[in-house]
N, C-alpha and C positions, 0 to 999 in steps of 0.2 A: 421816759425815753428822751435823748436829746442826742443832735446831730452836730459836727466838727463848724465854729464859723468860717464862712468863706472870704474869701476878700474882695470878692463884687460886692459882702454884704456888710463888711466894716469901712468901707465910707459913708454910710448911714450913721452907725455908732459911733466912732471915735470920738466926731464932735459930740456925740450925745454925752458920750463918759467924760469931755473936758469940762462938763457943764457942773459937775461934783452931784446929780440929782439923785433922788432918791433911791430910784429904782429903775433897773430897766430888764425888760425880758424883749426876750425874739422867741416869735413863734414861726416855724415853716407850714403855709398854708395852701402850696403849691398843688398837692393831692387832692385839697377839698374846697377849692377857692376858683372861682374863673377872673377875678377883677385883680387880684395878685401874688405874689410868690410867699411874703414874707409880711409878718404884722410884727414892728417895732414899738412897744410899750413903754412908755415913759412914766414915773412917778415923780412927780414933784411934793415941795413942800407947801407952796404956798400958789396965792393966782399970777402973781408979779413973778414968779418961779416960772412958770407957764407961759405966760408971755414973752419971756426975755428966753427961755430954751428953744420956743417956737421961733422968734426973730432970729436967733443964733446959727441954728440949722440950718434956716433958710438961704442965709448970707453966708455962709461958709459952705454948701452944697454948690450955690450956685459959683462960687469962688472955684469951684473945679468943673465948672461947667452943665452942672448937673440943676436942673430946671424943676419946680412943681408941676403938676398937672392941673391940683386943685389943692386949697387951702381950706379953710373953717377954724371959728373963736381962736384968733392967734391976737386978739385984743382984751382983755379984761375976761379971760374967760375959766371955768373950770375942769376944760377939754380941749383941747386943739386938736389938727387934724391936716396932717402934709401927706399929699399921695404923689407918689412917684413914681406911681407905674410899678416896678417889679416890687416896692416896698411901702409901706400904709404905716407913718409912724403917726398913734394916739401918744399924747401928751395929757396927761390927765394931773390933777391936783389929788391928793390921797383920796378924801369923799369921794369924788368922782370914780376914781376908780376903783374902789368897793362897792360902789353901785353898778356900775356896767358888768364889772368883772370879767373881761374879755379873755385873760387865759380860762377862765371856766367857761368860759363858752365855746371854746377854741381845744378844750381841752385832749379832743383826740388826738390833736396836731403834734407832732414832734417837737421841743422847743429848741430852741440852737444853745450848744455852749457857751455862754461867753467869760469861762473863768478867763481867758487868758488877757482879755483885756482889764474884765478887774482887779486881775495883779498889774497890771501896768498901769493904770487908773486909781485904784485904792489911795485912799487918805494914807498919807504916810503919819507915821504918829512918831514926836518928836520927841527929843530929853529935856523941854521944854515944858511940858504938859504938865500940870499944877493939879 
């Protein structure tokens, strides 16, 4: 099951999709959750991947005014962790997050759609490509 994204919940994402990472899911955790609304999933490829999506976010969230609450491993790590109150984005390196596995954990949650930005986001593929 998965639910329409909103647009209180894509200024979280957008930057996330300029970042080209791996992977990202939203899950809405508003029904089963008392500390927030939405868990933003991030996959990276690498830790310097992690690091530099984590700084990224952070400086372009607060670029619209929008502030952390709390942080965690946003330095050499293979998890990060920005909480913003109505949204919790993990940043995780791929290992990382096969081990935690947090949409299996989450997994009764509704996840949000977000084809419509990975068509606006997506790798475009060029007449170039060899």
């Amino acid at each position: 099951m998965s639910e329409p994204i909103s647009d209180d919940l894509k200024k979280y994402l957008v930057p996330a999709f300029k970042r080209k990472v791996k992977s990202i899911t939203a899950v809405n955790v508003k029904q089963l959750s008392s500390y927030t609304d939405t868990l933003i999933i991030i996959e990276c490829n690498s830790l310097r991947q992690v690091s530099s999506t984590a700084e990224y976010l952070i400086k372009e969230l607060k670029n619209e005014k929008i502030k952390t609450i709390g942080m965690e491993g946003i330095k050499n790590s293979e998890w990060a962790l920005l909480d913003y109150g109505e949204a919790v984005i993990h940043i995780f390196e791929s290992r990382a997050k096969s081990f935690f596995d947090l949409e299996g954990l989450w997994a009764d949650a509704p996840k949000v759609d977000l084809l419509e930005l990975e068509k606006i986001y997506a790798p475009k593929e060029t007449d170039n490509d060899f």
